[in-house]
N, C-alpha and C positions, 0 to 999 in steps of 0.2 A: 305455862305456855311456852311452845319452841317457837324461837325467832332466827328467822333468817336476816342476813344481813345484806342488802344490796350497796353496794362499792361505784359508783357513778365517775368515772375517769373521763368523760365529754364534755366540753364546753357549750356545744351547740344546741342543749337542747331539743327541743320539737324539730330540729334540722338532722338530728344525729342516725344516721342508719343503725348505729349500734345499735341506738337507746329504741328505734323500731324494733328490734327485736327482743330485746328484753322486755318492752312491754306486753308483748307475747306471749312470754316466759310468763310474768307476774300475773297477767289476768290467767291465764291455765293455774298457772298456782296457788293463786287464792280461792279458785273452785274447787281443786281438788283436795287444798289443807284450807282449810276455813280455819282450823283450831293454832297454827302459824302465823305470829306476828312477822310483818315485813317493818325493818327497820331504814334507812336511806341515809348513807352520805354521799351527799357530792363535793366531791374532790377539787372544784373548781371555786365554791363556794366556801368551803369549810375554811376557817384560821387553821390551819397545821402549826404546830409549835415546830423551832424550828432545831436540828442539831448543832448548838454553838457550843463553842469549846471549854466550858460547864458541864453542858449535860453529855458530851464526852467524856469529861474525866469522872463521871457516874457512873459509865457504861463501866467506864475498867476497873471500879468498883466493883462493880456486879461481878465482873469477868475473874475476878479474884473471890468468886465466893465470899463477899462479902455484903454487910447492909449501907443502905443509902442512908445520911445524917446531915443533921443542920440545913446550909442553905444549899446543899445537892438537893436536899431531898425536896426543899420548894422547887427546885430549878427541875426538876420532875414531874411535880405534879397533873403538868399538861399531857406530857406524854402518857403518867400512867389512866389517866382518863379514857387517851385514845385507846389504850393497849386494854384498859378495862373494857370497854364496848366493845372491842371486836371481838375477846374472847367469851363475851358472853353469847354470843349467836350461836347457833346449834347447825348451820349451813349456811355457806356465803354465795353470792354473786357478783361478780365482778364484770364490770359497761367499759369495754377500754378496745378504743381504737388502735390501729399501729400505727405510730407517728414513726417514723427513720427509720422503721425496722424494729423499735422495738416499744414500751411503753410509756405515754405520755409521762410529761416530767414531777404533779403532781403525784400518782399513785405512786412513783419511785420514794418521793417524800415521805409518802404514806407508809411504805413498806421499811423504811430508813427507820422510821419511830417504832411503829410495832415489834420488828424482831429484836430482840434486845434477853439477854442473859436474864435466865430467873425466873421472866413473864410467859414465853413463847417456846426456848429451849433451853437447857441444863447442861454440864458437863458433868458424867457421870465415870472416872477415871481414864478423865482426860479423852473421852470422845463425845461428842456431841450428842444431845438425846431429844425430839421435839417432843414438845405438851401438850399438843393439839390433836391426838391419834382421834379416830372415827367419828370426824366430820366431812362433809362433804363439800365441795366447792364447784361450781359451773361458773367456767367464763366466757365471755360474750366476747367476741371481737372482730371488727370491720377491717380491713384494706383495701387500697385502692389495684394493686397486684393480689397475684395467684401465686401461693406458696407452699403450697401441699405436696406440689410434682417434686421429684427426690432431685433435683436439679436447683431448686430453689430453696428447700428445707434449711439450707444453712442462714439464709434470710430474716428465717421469721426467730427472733431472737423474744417475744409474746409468749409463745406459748414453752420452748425452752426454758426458758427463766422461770415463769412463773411454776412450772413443775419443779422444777431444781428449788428455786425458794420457799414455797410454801410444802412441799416434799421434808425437806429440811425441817421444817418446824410441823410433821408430824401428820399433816393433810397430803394425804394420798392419793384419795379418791377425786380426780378431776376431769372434769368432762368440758371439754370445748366446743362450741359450737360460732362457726367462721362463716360472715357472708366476705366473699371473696370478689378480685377483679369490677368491684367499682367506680372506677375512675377510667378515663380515656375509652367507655365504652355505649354501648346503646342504649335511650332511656329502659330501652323494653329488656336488655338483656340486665341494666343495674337492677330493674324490679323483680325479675325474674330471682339472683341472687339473693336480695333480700329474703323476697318471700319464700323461698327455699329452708334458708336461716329459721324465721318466725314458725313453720314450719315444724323445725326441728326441735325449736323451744319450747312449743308444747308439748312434743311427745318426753322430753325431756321431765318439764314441768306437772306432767301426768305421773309419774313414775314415784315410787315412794323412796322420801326422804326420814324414815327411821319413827 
Protein backbone atom coordinates (compact mmCIF):
# COMPACT_ATOMS: atom_id res chain seq x y z
CA UNK A 1 0.00 0.00 0.00
CA UNK A 2 1.28 3.82 -1.00
CA UNK A 3 1.14 6.19 1.67
CA UNK A 4 1.16 9.62 1.69
CA UNK A 5 2.56 11.56 4.31
CA UNK A 6 0.70 14.76 5.49
CA UNK A 7 3.35 17.36 7.46
CA UNK A 8 0.75 19.57 9.61
CA UNK A 9 2.92 22.92 10.34
CA UNK A 10 -0.37 24.86 12.28
CA UNK A 11 -1.00 25.21 15.63
CA UNK A 12 -4.63 26.20 15.27
CA UNK A 13 -6.39 23.62 14.41
CA UNK A 14 -10.13 23.80 13.35
CA UNK A 15 -9.04 27.73 13.19
CA UNK A 16 -6.47 27.17 10.63
CA UNK A 17 -7.28 28.45 6.89
CA UNK A 18 -4.42 26.36 5.74
CA UNK A 19 -5.69 23.18 7.40
CA UNK A 20 -9.21 24.26 5.45
CA UNK A 21 -7.74 23.61 2.56
CA UNK A 22 -5.87 20.62 2.92
CA UNK A 23 -8.88 18.98 4.19
CA UNK A 24 -10.05 19.46 0.80
CA UNK A 25 -7.14 18.12 -0.65
CA UNK A 26 -7.64 14.81 1.66
CA UNK A 27 -11.23 14.14 1.35
CA UNK A 28 -10.75 14.40 -2.86
CA UNK A 29 -7.82 12.17 -2.20
CA UNK A 30 -9.10 9.64 -0.32
CA UNK A 31 -12.00 9.22 -3.03
CA UNK A 32 -9.90 9.11 -5.78
CA UNK A 33 -6.77 6.68 -4.03
CA UNK A 34 -8.86 4.63 -1.70
CA UNK A 35 -5.84 2.13 -2.10
CA UNK A 36 -3.42 5.35 -0.26
CA UNK A 37 -2.81 5.23 3.28
CA UNK A 38 -2.78 8.80 4.75
CA UNK A 39 -0.25 9.15 7.36
CA UNK A 40 -0.31 12.57 9.81
CA UNK A 41 2.21 14.50 11.88
CA UNK A 42 1.62 17.48 13.35
CA UNK A 43 4.52 19.42 14.02
CA UNK A 44 2.97 21.31 16.79
CA UNK A 45 2.29 18.07 18.76
CA UNK A 46 5.01 15.92 17.88
CA UNK A 47 8.29 15.53 20.51
CA UNK A 48 11.06 16.47 17.75
CA UNK A 49 14.33 15.21 19.01
CA UNK A 50 16.39 17.90 19.12
CA UNK A 51 20.14 18.83 17.19
CA UNK A 52 22.40 19.02 20.29
CA UNK A 53 26.02 18.98 19.98
CA UNK A 54 26.03 14.97 20.01
CA UNK A 55 24.05 14.41 17.32
CA UNK A 56 26.03 16.99 15.61
CA UNK A 57 29.27 15.49 15.94
CA UNK A 58 27.06 12.28 14.19
CA UNK A 59 26.31 14.39 11.31
CA UNK A 60 30.06 14.95 10.64
CA UNK A 61 30.34 11.36 10.96
CA UNK A 62 28.21 10.73 8.22
CA UNK A 63 29.66 13.71 6.26
CA UNK A 64 32.99 11.78 6.36
CA UNK A 65 31.49 8.77 4.79
CA UNK A 66 31.55 7.22 7.72
CA UNK A 67 29.22 4.86 10.26
CA UNK A 68 27.46 6.04 13.41
CA UNK A 69 28.90 3.81 16.73
CA UNK A 70 28.34 3.38 20.33
CA UNK A 71 26.56 6.23 22.19
CA UNK A 72 26.20 8.47 18.65
CA UNK A 73 24.41 5.95 17.35
CA UNK A 74 21.69 5.94 20.61
CA UNK A 75 22.02 9.61 20.39
CA UNK A 76 20.39 8.96 16.83
CA UNK A 77 18.07 6.76 17.27
CA UNK A 78 15.21 9.50 17.33
CA UNK A 79 16.22 11.21 14.65
CA UNK A 80 16.57 7.99 12.41
CA UNK A 81 12.93 7.20 13.43
CA UNK A 82 11.82 10.47 12.09
CA UNK A 83 14.04 10.20 8.84
CA UNK A 84 12.56 6.55 8.78
CA UNK A 85 8.80 7.62 8.39
CA UNK A 86 9.25 10.19 6.12
CA UNK A 87 11.11 8.32 3.65
CA UNK A 88 8.90 5.69 3.77
CA UNK A 89 5.85 7.74 2.06
CA UNK A 90 5.52 7.59 -1.60
CA UNK A 91 4.06 11.48 -1.62
CA UNK A 92 4.09 14.15 0.99
CA UNK A 93 1.90 17.00 1.98
CA UNK A 94 2.82 19.71 3.56
CA UNK A 95 -0.08 22.35 6.00
CA UNK A 96 2.28 25.35 6.74
CA UNK A 97 1.27 28.84 7.04
CA UNK A 98 3.89 31.83 6.44
CA UNK A 99 4.82 33.06 9.72
CA UNK A 100 7.65 36.43 8.78
CA UNK A 101 7.86 35.49 5.51
CA UNK A 102 8.99 32.39 5.67
CA UNK A 103 8.14 28.88 7.62
CA UNK A 104 6.82 28.23 11.00
CA UNK A 105 9.66 27.40 13.37
CA UNK A 106 8.72 23.73 14.13
CA UNK A 107 8.78 22.28 10.28
CA UNK A 108 12.33 24.17 10.11
CA UNK A 109 13.15 21.69 13.17
CA UNK A 110 11.68 19.11 11.22
CA UNK A 111 13.57 19.79 8.09
CA UNK A 112 16.92 20.19 10.42
CA UNK A 113 16.50 16.35 11.46
CA UNK A 114 15.50 14.79 8.34
CA UNK A 115 18.22 16.08 5.84
CA UNK A 116 21.17 14.59 7.17
CA UNK A 117 24.09 12.73 5.07
CA UNK A 118 23.47 9.08 4.07
CA UNK A 119 19.58 9.00 4.76
CA UNK A 120 18.10 11.81 2.38
CA UNK A 121 21.46 12.69 0.26
CA UNK A 122 24.89 11.32 -0.66
CA UNK A 123 28.14 12.70 -1.83
CA UNK A 124 29.03 11.23 -4.87
CA UNK A 125 32.72 12.74 -5.81
CA UNK A 126 32.37 15.41 -3.81
CA UNK A 127 28.99 16.81 -5.10
CA UNK A 128 25.88 16.25 -3.64
CA UNK A 129 23.40 13.68 -4.90
CA UNK A 130 19.41 13.46 -3.34
CA UNK A 131 17.73 10.03 -2.47
CA UNK A 132 14.52 10.90 -2.90
CA UNK A 133 14.06 11.07 -6.95
CA UNK A 134 10.11 10.48 -8.14
CA UNK A 135 8.24 11.46 -5.40
CA UNK A 136 5.95 13.99 -5.27
CA UNK A 137 5.11 16.74 -2.89
CA UNK A 138 2.15 19.49 -2.66
CA UNK A 139 2.38 22.15 -0.38
CA UNK A 140 -0.44 23.96 1.15
CA UNK A 141 0.04 27.49 2.35
CA UNK A 142 -1.93 30.52 3.78
CA UNK A 143 -0.81 34.34 4.30
CA UNK A 144 -2.11 37.11 5.49
CA UNK A 145 -0.35 39.22 2.25
CA UNK A 146 -0.25 38.66 -1.57
CA UNK A 147 2.99 37.50 -2.90
CA UNK A 148 2.82 36.08 -6.20
CA UNK A 149 2.90 39.91 -7.95
CA UNK A 150 6.92 39.90 -9.21
CA UNK A 151 7.17 43.03 -6.88
CA UNK A 152 6.61 40.94 -3.84
CA UNK A 153 8.15 37.44 -4.85
CA UNK A 154 11.22 38.22 -3.12
CA UNK A 155 9.11 37.90 0.09
CA UNK A 156 7.73 34.74 0.02
CA UNK A 157 10.89 32.88 1.24
CA UNK A 158 7.87 29.34 1.62
CA UNK A 159 7.88 28.51 -1.37
CA UNK A 160 11.73 29.38 -2.32
CA UNK A 161 13.07 27.24 0.26
CA UNK A 162 11.13 24.64 0.20
CA UNK A 163 11.86 24.07 -3.62
CA UNK A 164 15.57 24.72 -3.05
CA UNK A 165 15.59 22.12 0.09
CA UNK A 166 13.57 19.53 -0.69
CA UNK A 167 14.92 19.96 -4.69
CA UNK A 168 18.05 19.20 -2.95
CA UNK A 169 17.27 16.07 -1.51
CA UNK A 170 15.84 14.72 -4.90
CA UNK A 171 11.90 15.92 -4.84
CA UNK A 172 11.34 17.79 -7.80
CA UNK A 173 8.06 17.58 -8.49
CA UNK A 174 6.19 20.41 -6.28
CA UNK A 175 3.11 21.87 -6.71
CA UNK A 176 1.91 24.76 -4.52
CA UNK A 177 -1.23 25.76 -3.81
CA UNK A 178 -1.63 29.44 -1.97
CA UNK A 179 -4.84 31.06 -0.34
CA UNK A 180 -3.43 34.57 -0.32
CA UNK A 181 -4.34 38.27 1.29
CA UNK A 182 -6.00 37.09 4.28
CA UNK A 183 -5.58 39.27 6.79
CA UNK A 184 -6.57 43.20 6.91
CA UNK A 185 -9.38 42.21 4.40
CA UNK A 186 -13.19 41.34 4.00
CA UNK A 187 -14.86 38.62 5.63
CA UNK A 188 -16.31 37.88 2.10
CA UNK A 189 -13.23 38.42 0.16
CA UNK A 190 -10.94 36.09 3.05
CA UNK A 191 -13.68 33.40 2.00
CA UNK A 192 -13.60 33.87 -1.28
CA UNK A 193 -9.59 33.10 -1.18
CA UNK A 194 -9.92 30.34 0.69
CA UNK A 195 -12.40 28.73 -1.28
CA UNK A 196 -10.52 29.34 -4.27
CA UNK A 197 -7.58 27.42 -2.60
CA UNK A 198 -9.85 24.21 -1.42
CA UNK A 199 -10.87 24.66 -4.98
CA UNK A 200 -7.53 23.94 -6.27
CA UNK A 201 -7.00 21.13 -3.91
CA UNK A 202 -9.16 19.02 -5.39
CA UNK A 203 -8.51 19.32 -8.79
CA UNK A 204 -4.92 18.72 -7.57
CA UNK A 205 -6.01 15.84 -5.33
CA UNK A 206 -7.90 14.30 -8.30
CA UNK A 207 -4.97 13.90 -10.37
CA UNK A 208 -2.76 10.84 -10.37
CA UNK A 209 -0.19 10.29 -7.82
CA UNK A 210 1.80 7.10 -9.64
Amino acid sequence: MKKLLHVVASPRGGKSRTLQVARAFLERFRERHPDWLVDEINLFEEELPGMTARQVDGKYILLGNRELYGELREKWAEIEQQIARFKEADAYLISSPMWNFTIPYPLKQYIDILVQPSYLFRYVKGRAEGLLGGRRMIVISSSGGTYTAPDALPYDHVESYLRTLFGFVGITDLCFIKAESLDGVSKTREKDSVDAARERAREVAAESFG
